[in-house]
C-alpha distance (Angstrom), angle and dihedral (degrees) to the residues before:
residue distance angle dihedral
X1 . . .
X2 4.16 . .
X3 3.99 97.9 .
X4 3.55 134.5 158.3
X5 3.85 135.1 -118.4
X6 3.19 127.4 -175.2
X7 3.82 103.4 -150.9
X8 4.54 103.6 -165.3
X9 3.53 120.8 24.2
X10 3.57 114.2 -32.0
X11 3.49 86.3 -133.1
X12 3.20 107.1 64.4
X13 3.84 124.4 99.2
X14 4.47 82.1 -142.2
X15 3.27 91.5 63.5
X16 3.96 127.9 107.7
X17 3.61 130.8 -169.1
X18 3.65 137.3 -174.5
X19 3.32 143.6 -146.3
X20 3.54 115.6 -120.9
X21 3.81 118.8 -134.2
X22 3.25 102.2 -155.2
X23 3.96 111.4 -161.0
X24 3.63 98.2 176.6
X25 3.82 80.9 -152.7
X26 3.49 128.8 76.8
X27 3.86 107.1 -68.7
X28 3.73 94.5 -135.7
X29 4.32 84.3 55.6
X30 3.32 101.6 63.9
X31 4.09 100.8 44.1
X32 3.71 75.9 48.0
X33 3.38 94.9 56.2
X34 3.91 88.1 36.2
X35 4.06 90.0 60.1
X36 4.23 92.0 37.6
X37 4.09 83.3 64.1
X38 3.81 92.1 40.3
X39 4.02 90.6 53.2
X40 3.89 97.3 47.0
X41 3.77 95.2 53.4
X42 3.58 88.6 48.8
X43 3.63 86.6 50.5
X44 3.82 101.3 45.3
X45 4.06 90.5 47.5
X46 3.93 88.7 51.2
X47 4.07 87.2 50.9
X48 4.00 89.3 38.1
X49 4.14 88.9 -126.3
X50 3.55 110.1 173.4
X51 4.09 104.9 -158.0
X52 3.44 114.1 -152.4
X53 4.21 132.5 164.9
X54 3.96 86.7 -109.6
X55 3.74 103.3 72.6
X56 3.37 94.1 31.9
X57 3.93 104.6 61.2
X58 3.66 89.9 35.5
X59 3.72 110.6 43.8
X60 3.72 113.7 34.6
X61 3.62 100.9 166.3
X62 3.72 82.0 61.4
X63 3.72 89.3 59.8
X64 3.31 94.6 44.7
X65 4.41 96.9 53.0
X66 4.25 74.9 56.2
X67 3.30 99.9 56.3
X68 3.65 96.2 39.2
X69 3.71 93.6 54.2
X70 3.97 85.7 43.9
X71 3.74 95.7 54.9
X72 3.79 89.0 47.9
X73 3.85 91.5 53.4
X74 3.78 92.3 41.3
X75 4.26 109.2 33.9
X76 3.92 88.0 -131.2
X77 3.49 120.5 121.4
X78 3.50 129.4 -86.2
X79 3.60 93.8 -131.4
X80 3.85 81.5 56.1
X81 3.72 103.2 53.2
X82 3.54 97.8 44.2
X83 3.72 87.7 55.8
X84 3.72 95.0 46.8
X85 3.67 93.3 42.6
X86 3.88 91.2 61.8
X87 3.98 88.7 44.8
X88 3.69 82.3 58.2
X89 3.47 98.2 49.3
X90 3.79 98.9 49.7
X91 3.64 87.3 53.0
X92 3.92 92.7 59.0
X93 3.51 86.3 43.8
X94 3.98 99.1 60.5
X95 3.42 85.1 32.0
X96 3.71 97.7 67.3
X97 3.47 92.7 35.4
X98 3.76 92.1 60.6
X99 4.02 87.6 42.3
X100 4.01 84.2 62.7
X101 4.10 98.7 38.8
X102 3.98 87.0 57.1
X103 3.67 109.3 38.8
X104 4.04 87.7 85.2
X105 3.82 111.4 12.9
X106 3.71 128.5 -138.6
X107 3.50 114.6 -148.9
X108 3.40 134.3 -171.1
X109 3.73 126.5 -130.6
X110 3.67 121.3 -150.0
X111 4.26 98.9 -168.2
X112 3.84 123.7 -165.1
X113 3.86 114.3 -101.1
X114 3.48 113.4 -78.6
X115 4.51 111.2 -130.9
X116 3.44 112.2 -74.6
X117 3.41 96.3 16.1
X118 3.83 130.8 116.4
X119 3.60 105.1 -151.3
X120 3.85 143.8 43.1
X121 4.26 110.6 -99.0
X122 4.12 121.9 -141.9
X123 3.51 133.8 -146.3
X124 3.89 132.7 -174.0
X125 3.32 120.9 -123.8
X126 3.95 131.8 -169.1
X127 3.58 128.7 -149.9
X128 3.58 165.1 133.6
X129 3.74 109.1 -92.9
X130 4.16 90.5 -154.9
X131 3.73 86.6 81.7
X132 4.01 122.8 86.4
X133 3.49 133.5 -96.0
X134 4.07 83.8 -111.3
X135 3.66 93.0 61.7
X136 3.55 96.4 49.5
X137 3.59 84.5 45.6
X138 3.80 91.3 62.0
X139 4.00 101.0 32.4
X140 4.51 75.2 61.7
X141 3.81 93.5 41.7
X142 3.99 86.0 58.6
X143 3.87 103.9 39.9
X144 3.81 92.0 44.3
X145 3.77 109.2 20.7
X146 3.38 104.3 -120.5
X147 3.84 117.0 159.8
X148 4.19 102.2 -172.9
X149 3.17 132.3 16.3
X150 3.88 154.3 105.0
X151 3.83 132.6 -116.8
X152 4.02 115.5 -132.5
X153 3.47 117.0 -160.1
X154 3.99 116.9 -178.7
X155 3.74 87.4 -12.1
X156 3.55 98.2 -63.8
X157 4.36 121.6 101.7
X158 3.63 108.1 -114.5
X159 3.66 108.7 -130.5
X160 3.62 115.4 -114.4
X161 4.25 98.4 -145.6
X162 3.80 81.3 55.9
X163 3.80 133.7 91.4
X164 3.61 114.1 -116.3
X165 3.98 95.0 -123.2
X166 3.56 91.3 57.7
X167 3.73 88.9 63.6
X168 3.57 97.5 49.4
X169 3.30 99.2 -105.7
X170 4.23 109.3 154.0
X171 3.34 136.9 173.1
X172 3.74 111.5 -70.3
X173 3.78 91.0 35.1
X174 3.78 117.9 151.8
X175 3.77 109.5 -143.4
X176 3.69 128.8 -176.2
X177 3.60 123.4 -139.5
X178 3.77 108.4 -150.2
X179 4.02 121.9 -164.2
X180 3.90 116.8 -142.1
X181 3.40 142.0 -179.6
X182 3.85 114.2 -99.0
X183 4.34 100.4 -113.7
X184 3.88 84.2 35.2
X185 3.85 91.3 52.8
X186 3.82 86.0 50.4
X187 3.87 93.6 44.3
X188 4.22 90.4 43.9
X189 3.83 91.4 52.2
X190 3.83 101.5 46.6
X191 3.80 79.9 49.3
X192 3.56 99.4 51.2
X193 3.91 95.2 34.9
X194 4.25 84.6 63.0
X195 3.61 93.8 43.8
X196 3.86 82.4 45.8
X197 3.99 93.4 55.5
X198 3.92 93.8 41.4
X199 4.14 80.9 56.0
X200 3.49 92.9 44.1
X201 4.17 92.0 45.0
X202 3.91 86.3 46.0
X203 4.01 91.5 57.6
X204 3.58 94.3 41.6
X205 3.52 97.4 55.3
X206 3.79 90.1 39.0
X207 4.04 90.4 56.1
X208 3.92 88.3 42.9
X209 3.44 90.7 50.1
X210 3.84 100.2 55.0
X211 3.59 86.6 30.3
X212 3.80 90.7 70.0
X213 3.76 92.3 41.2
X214 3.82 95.4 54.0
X215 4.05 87.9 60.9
X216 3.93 94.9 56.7
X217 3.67 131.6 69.2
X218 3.79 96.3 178.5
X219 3.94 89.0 -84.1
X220 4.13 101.2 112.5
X221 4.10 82.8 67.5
X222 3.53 112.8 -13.6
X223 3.75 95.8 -170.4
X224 3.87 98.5 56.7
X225 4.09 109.5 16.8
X226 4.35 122.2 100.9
X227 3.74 100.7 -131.3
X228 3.83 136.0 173.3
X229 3.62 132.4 -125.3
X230 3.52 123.6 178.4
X231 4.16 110.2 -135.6
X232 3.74 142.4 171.9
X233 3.62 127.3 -113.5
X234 3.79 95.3 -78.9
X235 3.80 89.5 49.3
X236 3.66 95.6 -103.5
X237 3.73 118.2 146.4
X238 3.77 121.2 -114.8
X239 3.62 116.2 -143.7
X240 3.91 100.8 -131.5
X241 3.91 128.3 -179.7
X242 4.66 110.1 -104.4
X243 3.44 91.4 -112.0
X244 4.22 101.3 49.0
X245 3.94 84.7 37.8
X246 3.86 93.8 62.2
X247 3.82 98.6 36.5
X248 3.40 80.7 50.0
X249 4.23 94.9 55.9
X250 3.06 83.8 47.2
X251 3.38 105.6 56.2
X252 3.79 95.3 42.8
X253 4.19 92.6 41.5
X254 4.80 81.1 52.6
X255 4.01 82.5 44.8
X256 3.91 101.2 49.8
X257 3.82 89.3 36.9
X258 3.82 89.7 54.8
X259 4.00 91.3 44.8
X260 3.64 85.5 52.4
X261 3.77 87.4 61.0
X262 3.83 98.1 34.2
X263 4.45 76.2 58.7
X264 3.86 87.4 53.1
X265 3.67 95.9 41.2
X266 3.46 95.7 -111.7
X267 3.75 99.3 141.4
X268 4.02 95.7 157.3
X269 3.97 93.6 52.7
X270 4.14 90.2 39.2
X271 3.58 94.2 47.2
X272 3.83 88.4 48.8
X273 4.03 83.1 53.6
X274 4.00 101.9 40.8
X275 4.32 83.2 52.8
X276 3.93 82.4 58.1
X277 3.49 92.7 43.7
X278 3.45 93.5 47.8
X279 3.76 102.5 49.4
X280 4.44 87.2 51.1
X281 3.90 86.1 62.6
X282 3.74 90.0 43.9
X283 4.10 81.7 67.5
X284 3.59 98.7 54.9
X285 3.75 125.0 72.7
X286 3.29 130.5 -55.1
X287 3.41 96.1 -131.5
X288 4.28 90.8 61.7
X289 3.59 93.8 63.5
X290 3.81 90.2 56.0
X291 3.57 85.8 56.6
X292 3.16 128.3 42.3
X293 4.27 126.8 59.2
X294 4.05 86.4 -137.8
X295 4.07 88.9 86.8
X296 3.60 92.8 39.8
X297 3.76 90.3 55.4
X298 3.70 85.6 48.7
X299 3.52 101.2 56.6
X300 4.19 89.7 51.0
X301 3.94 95.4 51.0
X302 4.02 83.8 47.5
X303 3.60 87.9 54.8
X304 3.82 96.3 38.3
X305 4.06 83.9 61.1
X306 3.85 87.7 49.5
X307 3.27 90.4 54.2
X308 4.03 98.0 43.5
X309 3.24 90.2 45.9
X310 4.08 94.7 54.5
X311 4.15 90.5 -132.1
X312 3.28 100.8 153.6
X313 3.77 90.4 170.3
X314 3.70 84.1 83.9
X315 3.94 93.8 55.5
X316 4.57 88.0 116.9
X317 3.88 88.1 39.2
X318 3.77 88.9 48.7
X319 3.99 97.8 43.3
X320 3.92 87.7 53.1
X321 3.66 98.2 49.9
X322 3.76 85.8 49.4
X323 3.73 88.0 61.4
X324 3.54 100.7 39.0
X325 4.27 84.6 49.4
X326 4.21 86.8 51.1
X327 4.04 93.9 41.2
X328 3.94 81.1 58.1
X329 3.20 98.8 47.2
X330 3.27 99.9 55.0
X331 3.97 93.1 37.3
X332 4.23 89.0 57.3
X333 4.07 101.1 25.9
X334 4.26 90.2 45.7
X335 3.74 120.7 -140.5
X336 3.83 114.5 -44.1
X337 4.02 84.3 4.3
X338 3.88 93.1 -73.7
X339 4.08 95.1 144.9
X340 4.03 84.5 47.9
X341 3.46 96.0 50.6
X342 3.85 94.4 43.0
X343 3.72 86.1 56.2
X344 3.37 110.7 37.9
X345 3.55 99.5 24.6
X346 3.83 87.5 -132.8
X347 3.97 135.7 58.9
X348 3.85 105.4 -180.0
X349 3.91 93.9 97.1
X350 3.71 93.2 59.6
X351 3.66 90.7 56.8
X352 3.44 89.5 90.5
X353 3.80 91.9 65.5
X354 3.57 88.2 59.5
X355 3.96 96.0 53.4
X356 3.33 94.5 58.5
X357 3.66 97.0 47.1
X358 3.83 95.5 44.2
X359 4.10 71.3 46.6
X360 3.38 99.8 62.0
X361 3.74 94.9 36.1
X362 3.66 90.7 62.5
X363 3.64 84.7 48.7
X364 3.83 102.4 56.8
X365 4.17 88.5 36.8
X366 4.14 83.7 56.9
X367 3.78 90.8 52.1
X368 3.52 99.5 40.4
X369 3.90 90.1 56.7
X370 4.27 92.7 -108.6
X371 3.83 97.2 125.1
X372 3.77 93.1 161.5
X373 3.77 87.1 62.1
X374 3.71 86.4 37.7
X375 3.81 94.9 59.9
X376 3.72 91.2 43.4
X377 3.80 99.8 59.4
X378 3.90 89.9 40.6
X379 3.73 90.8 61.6
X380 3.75 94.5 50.0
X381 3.74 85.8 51.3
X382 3.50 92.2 50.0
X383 3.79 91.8 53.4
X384 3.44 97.0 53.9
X385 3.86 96.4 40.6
X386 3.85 87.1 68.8
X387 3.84 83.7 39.5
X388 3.53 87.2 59.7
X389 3.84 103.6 38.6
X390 3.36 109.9 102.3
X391 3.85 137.0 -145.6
X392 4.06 114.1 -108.2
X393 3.79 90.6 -154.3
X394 3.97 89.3 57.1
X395 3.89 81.9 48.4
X396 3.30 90.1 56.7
X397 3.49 99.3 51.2
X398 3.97 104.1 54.1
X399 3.93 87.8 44.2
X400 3.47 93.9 55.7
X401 4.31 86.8 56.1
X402 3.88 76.3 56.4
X403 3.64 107.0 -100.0
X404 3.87 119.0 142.1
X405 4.03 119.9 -109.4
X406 3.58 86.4 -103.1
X407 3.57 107.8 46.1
X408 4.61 77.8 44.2
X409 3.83 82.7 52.9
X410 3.61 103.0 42.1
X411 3.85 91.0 44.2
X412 3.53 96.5 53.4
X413 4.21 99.6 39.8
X414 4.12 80.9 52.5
X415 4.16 95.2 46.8
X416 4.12 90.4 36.4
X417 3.81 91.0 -120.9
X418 3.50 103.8 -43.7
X419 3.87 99.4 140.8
X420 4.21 93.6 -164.8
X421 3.94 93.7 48.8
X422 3.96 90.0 42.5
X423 4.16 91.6 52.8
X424 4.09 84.7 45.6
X425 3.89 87.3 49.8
X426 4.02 96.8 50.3
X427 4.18 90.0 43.0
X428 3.57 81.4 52.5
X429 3.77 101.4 47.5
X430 4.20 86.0 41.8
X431 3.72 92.4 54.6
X432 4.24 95.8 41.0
X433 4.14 84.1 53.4
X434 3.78 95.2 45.2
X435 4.52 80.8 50.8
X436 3.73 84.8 45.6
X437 3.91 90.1 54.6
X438 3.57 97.1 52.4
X439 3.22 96.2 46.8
X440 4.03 91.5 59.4
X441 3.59 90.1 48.2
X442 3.52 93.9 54.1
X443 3.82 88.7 43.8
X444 3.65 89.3 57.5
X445 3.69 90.5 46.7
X446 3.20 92.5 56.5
X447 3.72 102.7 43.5
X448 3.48 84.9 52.9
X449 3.56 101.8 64.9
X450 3.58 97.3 47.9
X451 3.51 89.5 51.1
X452 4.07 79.0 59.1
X453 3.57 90.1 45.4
X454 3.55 93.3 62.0
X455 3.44 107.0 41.5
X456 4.02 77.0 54.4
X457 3.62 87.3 67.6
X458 3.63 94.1 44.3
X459 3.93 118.2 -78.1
X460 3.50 134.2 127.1
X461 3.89 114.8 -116.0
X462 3.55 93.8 -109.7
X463 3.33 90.3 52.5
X464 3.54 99.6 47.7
X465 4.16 86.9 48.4
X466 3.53 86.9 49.1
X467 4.19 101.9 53.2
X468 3.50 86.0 42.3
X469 3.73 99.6 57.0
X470 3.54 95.4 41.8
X471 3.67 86.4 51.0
X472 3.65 94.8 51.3
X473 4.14 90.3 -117.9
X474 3.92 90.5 -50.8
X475 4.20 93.7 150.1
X476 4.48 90.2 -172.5
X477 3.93 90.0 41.2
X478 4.27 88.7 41.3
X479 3.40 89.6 54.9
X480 4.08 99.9 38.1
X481 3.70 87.3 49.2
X482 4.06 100.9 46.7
X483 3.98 93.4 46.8
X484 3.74 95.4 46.1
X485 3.78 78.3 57.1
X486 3.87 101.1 42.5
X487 3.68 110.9 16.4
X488 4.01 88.4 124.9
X489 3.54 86.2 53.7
X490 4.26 107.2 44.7
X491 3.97 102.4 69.4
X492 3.69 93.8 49.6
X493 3.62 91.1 53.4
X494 3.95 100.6 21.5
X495 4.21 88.8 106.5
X496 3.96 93.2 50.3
X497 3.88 95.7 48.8
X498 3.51 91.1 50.2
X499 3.76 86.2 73.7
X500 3.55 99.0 56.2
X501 3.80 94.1 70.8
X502 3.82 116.1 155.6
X503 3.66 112.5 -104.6
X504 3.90 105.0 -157.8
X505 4.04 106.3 -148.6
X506 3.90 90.8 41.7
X507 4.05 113.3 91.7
X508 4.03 121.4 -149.3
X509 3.59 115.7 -67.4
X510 3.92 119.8 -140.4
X511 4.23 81.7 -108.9
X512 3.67 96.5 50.1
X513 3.87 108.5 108.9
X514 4.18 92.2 -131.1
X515 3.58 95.8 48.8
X516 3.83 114.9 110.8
X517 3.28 124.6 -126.8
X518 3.97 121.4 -107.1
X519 4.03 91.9 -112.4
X520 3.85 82.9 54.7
X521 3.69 99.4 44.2
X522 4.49 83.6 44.1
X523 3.87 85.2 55.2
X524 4.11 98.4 50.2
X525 3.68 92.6 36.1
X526 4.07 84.4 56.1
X527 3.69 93.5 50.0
X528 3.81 94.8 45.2
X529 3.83 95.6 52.2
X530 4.12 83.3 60.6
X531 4.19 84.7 60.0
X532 3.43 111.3 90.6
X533 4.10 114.7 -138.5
X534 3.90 90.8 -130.9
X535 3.74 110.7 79.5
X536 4.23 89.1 -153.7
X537 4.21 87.5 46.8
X538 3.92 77.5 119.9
X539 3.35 98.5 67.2
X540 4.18 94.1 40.8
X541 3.57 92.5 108.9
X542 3.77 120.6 164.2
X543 3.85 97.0 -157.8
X544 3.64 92.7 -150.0
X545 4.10 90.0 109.8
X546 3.67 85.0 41.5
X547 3.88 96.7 51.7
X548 4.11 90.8 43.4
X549 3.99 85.9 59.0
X550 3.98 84.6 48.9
X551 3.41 95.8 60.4
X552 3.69 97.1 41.2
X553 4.07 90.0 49.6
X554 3.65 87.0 49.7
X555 3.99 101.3 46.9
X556 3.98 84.7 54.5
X557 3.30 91.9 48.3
X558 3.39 98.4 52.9
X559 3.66 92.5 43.1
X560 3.65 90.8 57.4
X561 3.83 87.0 49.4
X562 4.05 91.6 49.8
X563 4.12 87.7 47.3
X564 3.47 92.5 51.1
X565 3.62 94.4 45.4
């Protein structure tokens, strides 16, 4: 999972924290796997292969001459190739597919009842979704003869100066055309444009936020500035290409933010969020949403919004980030939860993953009229609610040793009750993030005296900070790289730069060229407040939401049984 710790005092402007990027895998496998994918499609554009789902469910021997070539060219497995070769082809598959479904959209209207009758009408609508919300507006206001009113998609008013794809609007997409008086349509969208624009300013300084975080790596001033550093589940960092590591930040700063709100209930301004969040993992490899749990989790609190929200339009949309969440699942956790349990040593706390997707499945069986399937999700829900439920007294009895509820909680949910095993757990977890803490200290320690040792041999500090981070910390390759670069420049300016040496106890000054500027350090300190200090906060779930949809799944259910009876 991609959590956050905040090793230090929370507090404390010097402090950085990282997200942990939890592979539940070994971290070497999946940029293995990452690189495997990256070779074959390099391979299969140099030999002009077209893969398609014909030759590959009805010749196999022609898959396998591939792969074997592949594995040849490569030194992976052939195991390995075959299996990424298929990945591959699925991808192009859904990819074209969506490439068709949204080169002319179909909407779908919902329309206002008509007099004397009982129930909304819909109409089907094609076109381009390049064209604003005010032409639509008027292509509806011709066919159907409606004078004022405003179209709602996902409970948000699409704006009419703005084009329909920037709104999300896709093929498929269920929109609801809602009649208003003329003074209240006026009223409605000055409201809604300045909810619109606090949205909007809430994004933007969320990206810009992250954004700025994703270019440091504690090098500008490694004793004083918040950085990010994306880890596994030991704490380990993973050596990631610029450009995956910053959708990545991205992604994860969209995700927390949208948790935050999901927390605060929310769901309209976190939903907004998760769809950013969403579409920054879409631009990293394929291979990364295969395996990690962080874009699982992201497709269930999508869904949980949905279903907040009551938008059924989103009923496919919702169904196929259900499966994409349970494919992952199973991909990361193993069958039965071996990989998990390998890892972690434990798999009790991620039940609660698992009872809201079986949850939600039940959910979007009930709606969709499959009450079979309905029933059959609700009673593994059920089962893991009690599961789940946990004993006060137990509670009571690791926060009295002086753990917090939620550390008591999450110890417990993760050991299945088992009060001794859950106090070994948290001393364990205490003592790993204490490790983790020195280690960044020392990290910083060390990054800060080759920072001194080049400015010793004649760099600025930012340019020290700079050849180190894009060197990953290499102090021979830092310095090979920067005065290939600038050897015209160094002997000019070797006498000046010796000046700037780093002082360790000293923090950036408002003159010092690397410190940020206080509209930066407003934007980070916004987007770390969103991070929660527990790096299993995501699986902290109450389950009294959860249980309240239970008993309103069940009481149609049994309605429909009673009805039918």
């Amino acid at each position: 999972m991609i959590n956050a710790g905040f090793p230090g005092d929370f507090h404390s402007r010097a402090d950085g924290f990282r997200f942990r990027f939890q592979t539940l895998c070994a971290s070497e496998d999946l940029w293995r796997s990452v690189e495997m994918e990256e070779k074959l499609i390099s391979l299969l554009r140099r030999d002009k292969v077209q893969l398609c789902t014909e030759p590959f469910i009805s010749d196999q021997q022609k898959i396998r001459e591939l792969a074997q070539k592949y594995a040849s060219d490569t030194g992976f497995s052939l195991e390995e190739v075959i299996s990424t070769l298929e990945s591959i082809r699925a991808e192009k598959d859904e990819g074209n597919k969506q490439f068709k479904e949204t080169a002319v959209a179909s909407l779908e209207l919902l329309l206002p009842k008509r007099e004397g009758e009982n129930k909304k009408m819909k109409a089907h609508l094609k076109t381009k979704l390049d064209i604003t919300t005010k032409e639509l507006m008027k292509q509806i206001s011709e066919e159907h003869g409606f004078k004022h009113f405003k179209l709602i998609l996902a409970g948000k008013t699409l704006s009419p100066e703005k084009r329909l794809d920037e709104q999300n609007v896709k093929t498929k997409s269920k929109i609801m055309v809602m009649v208003v008086a003329p003074e209240q349509e006026k009223n409605k969208m000055l409201e809604e444009e300045e909810k619109k624009h606090q949205l909007d300013e809430g994004l933007q300084r969320t990206q810009k936020g992250f954004q700025i975080l994703s270019e440091r790596d504690g090098s500008e001033d490694p004793g004083s500035t918040p950085y990010l550093e994306i880890a596994d589940q030991k704490g380990n960092p993973l050596q990631i290409p610029d450009s995956e590591r910053k959708a990545l930040i991205l992604a994860m700063g969209f995700h927390e933010k949208g948790r935050a709100l999901i927390k605060k209930r929310n769901y309209s301004a976190a939903l907004t969020h998760l769809w950013q969040a969403d579409e920054q993992f879409n631009k990293c490899n394929p291979a990364l949403q295969r395996t990690v749990d962080n874009y699982a989790v992201l497709q269930l609190d999508v869904v949980w919004c949905y279903q907040a929200l009551k938008q059924l339009e989103y009923l496919k949309d919702a169904r196929q980030r259900l499966e994409r969440a349970e494919d992952c699942f199973k991909r990361c956790y193993g069958e039965q939860k071996s990989r998990l349990q390998q890892i972690k040593g434990h798999t009790g706390g991620e039940d609660v993953l698992f009872l809201r997707l079986y949850l939600l499945q039940s959910l979007l069986a009930d709606l969709e009229g499959e009450k079979d399937q309905a029933v059959n999700k609700l009673e593994k829900v059920n089962e893991l609610f009690h599961q789940l439920s946990l004993d006060t007294k137990k509670m009571d009895q690791l926060v009295t040793l002086g753990f917090s509820e939620q550390e008591a909680r999450l110890g417990l949910r993760a050991c299945r009750g088992d009060v001794e095993e859950a106090k070994r757990l948290i001393e364990q977890r205490k003592k790993e993030k204490e490790e983790l803490k020195e280690r960044e200290q020392e990290m910083r320690r060390s990054r800060l005296q080759d920072i001194n040792t080049l400015v010793e041999l004649g760099f600025s500090k930012r340019d020290a900070a700079r050849a180190l981070h894009q060197t990953r910390g290499d102090l021979d390759e830092a310095y090979r790289v920067r005065t290939h670069t600038h050897t015209h420049d160094l002997l000019d300016r070797a006498e000046a730069q010796r000046s700037e040496r780093v002082a360790p106890p000293s923090p950036p000054s408002s003159s010092d060229s690397t410190a940020w500027s206080r509209v930066d350090e407003d934007l980070v300190k916004e987007g770390r407040e969103d991070i929660p200090r527990h790096e299993e906060d995501y699986l902290d779930l109450s389950l009294d939401e959860e249980k309240e949809l239970m008993q309103q799944i069940r009481s149609r259910l049994e309605k429909q049984s009673s009805s039918s009876a």
